[in-house]
C-alpha positions, 0 to 999 in steps of 0.5 A: 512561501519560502525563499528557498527551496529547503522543503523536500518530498520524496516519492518511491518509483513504482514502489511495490512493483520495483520491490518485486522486481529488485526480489525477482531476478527473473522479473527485472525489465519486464511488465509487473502489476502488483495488487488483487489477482482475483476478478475483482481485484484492483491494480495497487502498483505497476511497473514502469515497463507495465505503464508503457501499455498503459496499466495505472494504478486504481484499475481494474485488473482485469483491464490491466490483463487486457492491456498487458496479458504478459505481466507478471500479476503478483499479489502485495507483500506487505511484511516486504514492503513495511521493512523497506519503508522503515529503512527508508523513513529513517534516512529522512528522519536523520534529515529532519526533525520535521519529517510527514510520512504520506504512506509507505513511500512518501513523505515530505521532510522540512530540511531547514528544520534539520539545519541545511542552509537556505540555498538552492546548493546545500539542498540539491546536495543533500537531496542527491546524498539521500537518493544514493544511500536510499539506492544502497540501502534498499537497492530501490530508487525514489525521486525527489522534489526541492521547493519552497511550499509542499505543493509545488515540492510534490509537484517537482517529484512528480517531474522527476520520475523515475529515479532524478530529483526536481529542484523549482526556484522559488520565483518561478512557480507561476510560469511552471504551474500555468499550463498543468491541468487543474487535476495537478492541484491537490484537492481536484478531483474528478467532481470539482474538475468537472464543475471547472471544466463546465465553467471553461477552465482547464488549466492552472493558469486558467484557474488563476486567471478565473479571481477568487470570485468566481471559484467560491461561486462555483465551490464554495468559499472554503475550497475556492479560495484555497485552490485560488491560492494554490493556482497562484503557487501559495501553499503555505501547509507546514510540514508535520512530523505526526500526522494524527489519524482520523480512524483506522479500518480496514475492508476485503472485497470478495470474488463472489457476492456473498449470500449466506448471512452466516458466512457475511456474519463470520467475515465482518467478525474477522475484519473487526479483529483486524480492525483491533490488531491495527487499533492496538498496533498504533497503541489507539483506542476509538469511540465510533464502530463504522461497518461498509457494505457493498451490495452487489450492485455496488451501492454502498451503505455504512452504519455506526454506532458511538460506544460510551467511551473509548475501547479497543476491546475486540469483544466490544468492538466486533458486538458493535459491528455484529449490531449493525451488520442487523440493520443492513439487508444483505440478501441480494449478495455482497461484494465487499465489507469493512470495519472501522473505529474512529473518534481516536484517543491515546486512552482506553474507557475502562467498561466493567461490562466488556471486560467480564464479557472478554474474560467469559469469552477467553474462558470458553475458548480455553475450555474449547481448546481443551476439548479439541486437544483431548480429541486430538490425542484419541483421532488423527490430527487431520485438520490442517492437512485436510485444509487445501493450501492457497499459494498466491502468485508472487508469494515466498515458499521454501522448499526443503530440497531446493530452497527459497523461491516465489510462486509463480501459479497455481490451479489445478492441483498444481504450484509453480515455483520459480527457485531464486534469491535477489542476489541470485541470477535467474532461478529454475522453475519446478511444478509441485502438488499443492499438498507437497509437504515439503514445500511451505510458505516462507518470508520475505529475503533481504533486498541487499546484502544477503547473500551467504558468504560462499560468493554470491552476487550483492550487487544492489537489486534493481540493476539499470535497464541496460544490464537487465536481462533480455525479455527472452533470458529468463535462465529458466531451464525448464519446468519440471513436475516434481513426483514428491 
């Protein structure tokens, strides 16, 4: 434990959720819930406004439309939320050479390797600093914990949400930790908080006060001792500035149970591409193919398979898969897929084999396209019109007439697109068919500092909920359906 508070986390207030908010004029003080929009689909973020009726992230979203049926149910916009993350990163990594991004919006920072005296002053200070230029930068807030070890700085974090800073004395971690539920305590999951709960302790004063004894009975000697020491406040984790990556993989889950063996083929074909394209994108290479099969009972299977070395040939990879999705029955219908690679490496096994295989399949492909180009000189070029459009609420779209916008719904042959910028005030919403060919998909818009120079608004984003519209002042003045 240190003795002074020089270990930072920072968390993103309902990160995803606040990000659309801050692009969304016209969602700015209401409920919004970002993740799956379809049945099956699963809430990622939702909004403070959204938590109040008591949406959560991991549920279900179809109970979050039970509990809140007014919320605006967008899907994620990663591409957004990967150029605000890194914006974010680099403000912590000026802090500290010793920087441990957790995901997107997360991260622990060790600012006394950054130089920032040893004192409760110096730390709240630069704490402070960073939530304001995050606020500047981003237009977003995030909540920050100081402490002496990384537990109780994610707990501080936590106690500072939304948008203030936490700072635990060193000296004091007992007396705050005591009365918290042992699910405060990382590692405690609903398992281990059951097994506790049967032998009567509840809280983290009643885990300490059990001895380390009694825990390594109930769960085993590695765990038990390390939540006794947790439970008296040690934690003495560093922090890490490259966390090391186990596997990396990737998964869909389908609205429909999928039956057909051809289509389930072709999808864990395309999620292994995926798979590579992550692979690739962390400059790794991996040894063991893993695929996940959900059946639509909900029973999960995983197979693998350990290659003779490292690859992240695609070809090699999505073989692999295909050999194992033959092992696994599908027939009774299945709800989700996934492809992974683990045994990471930073080099990649040269496989003679493999790559006479990927230079046969690009061949064939060239020779493919040819073909398809020569048809397409002699017919129509029909393909991409006759292919129906999927506009996924709270998507960017530009329309050639009326600008940048975000979709708002769709059905029925019909998209409703709401026209507005983060700098603008409350858009017009518009109707359009989904085959307008004036309208298309557009990309994500800066946060802060966009707008045109002709004198629109860059004031930050996230305005304070006070200055937010009023539930009922969307500055909509209607819909109107476009004859396009």
């Amino acid at each position: 434990m240190r003795p002074a508070p020089t270990i930072l986390h920072l968390d993103m207030d309902a990160f995803f959720a606040a990000a659309e908010q801050a692009a969304k004029p016209s969602l700015r003080g209401k409920p919004v819930v970002v993740g799956g929009i379809g049945p099956r689909g699963v809430v990622a973020t939702a909004s403070y406004e959204a938590r109040i009726f008591g949406v959560r992230s991991a549920m279900p979203t179809a109970q979050a439309r039970r509990l809140c049926p007014n919320a605006a149910y967008l899907s994620p916009r990663f591409t957004l939320y990967r150029q605000v993350s890194d914006v974010v990163m680099e403000l912590l990594h000026a802090l500290s050479p010793l920087m441990e991004p957790l995901s997107l919006d997360e991260a622990f920072v060790d600012l006394e390797a950054g130089g920032v005296p040893a004192e409760t002053a110096a730390v709240r200070a630069v704490g402070e600093q960073l939530r304001r230029d995050i606020r500047s930068a981003t237009g977003l807030t995030g909540s920050v914990g100081l402490a002496g070890a990384k537990l109780l700085a994610k707990i501080a974090s936590e106690a500072a949400k939304p948008n203030g800073l936490v700072v635990i004395e060193p000296g004091t971690e007992r007396e705050l930790l005591g009365p918290m539920t042992v699910r405060t305590l990382p590692g405690v999951g609903p398992a281990t908080a059951e097994t506790l709960r049967r032998a009567g302790i509840h809280t983290v004063a009643e885990t300490a006060e059990a001895g380390e004894a009694e825990l390594v009975r109930l769960l085993g000697k590695a765990h038990g001792a390390g939540l006794y020491a947790m439970a008296l406040g040690q934690d003495d984790r560093p922090v890490v500035a490259e966390r090391d990556a186990k596997s990396i993989s990737v998964e869909d889950t389908f609205e429909v149970d999928l039956t057909d063996r051809t289509r389930v083929r072709n999808e864990v074909l395309r999620l292994a591409d995926r798979c590579v394209q992550r692979l690739r994108a962390a400059g790794r290479s991996g040894r063991t193919v893993v695929i996940k099969v959900r059946n639509y009972d909900f029973s999960t299977l995983t197979r693998s398979e350990t290659l003779r070395g490292p690859t992240d040939d695609p070809a090699v990879i999505r073989e692999a898969a295909v050999r194992l999705l033959e092992t696994v029955d599908t027939t009774g219908g299945v709800r989700l897929l996934g492809v992974g690679v683990s045994g990471l490496a930073d080099f990649t096994q040269e496989d003679l084999f493999a790559q006479l295989a990927t230079e046969r399949e690009a061949a064939e492909a060239a020779t493919a396209a040819a073909v398809e180009r020569a048809a397409g000189e002699r017919e129509p070029q029909e393909a991409e019109e006759e292919r129906p459009r999927r506009w996924h609420p709270g998507l960017d779209v530009v329309h050639d007439e009326y600008g940048a916008g975000w979709v708002q719904g769709s059905g029925v042959g019909r998209v409703t697109v709401r026209f507005e910028t983060p700098w603008s005030a409350p858009g017009r919403v518009r109707t359009f068919a989904v085959e307008d060919p004036a309208l298309r998909p557009g990309e994500p818009l800066p946060l802060v500092g966009g707008a045109p120079a002709g004198g629109q608004s860059s004031e930050p984003a996230i305005l304070p909920k006070f200055l937010s519209p009023e539930p009922g002042d969307t500055g909509s003045v209607g819909e109107e359906i476009s004859r396009r």
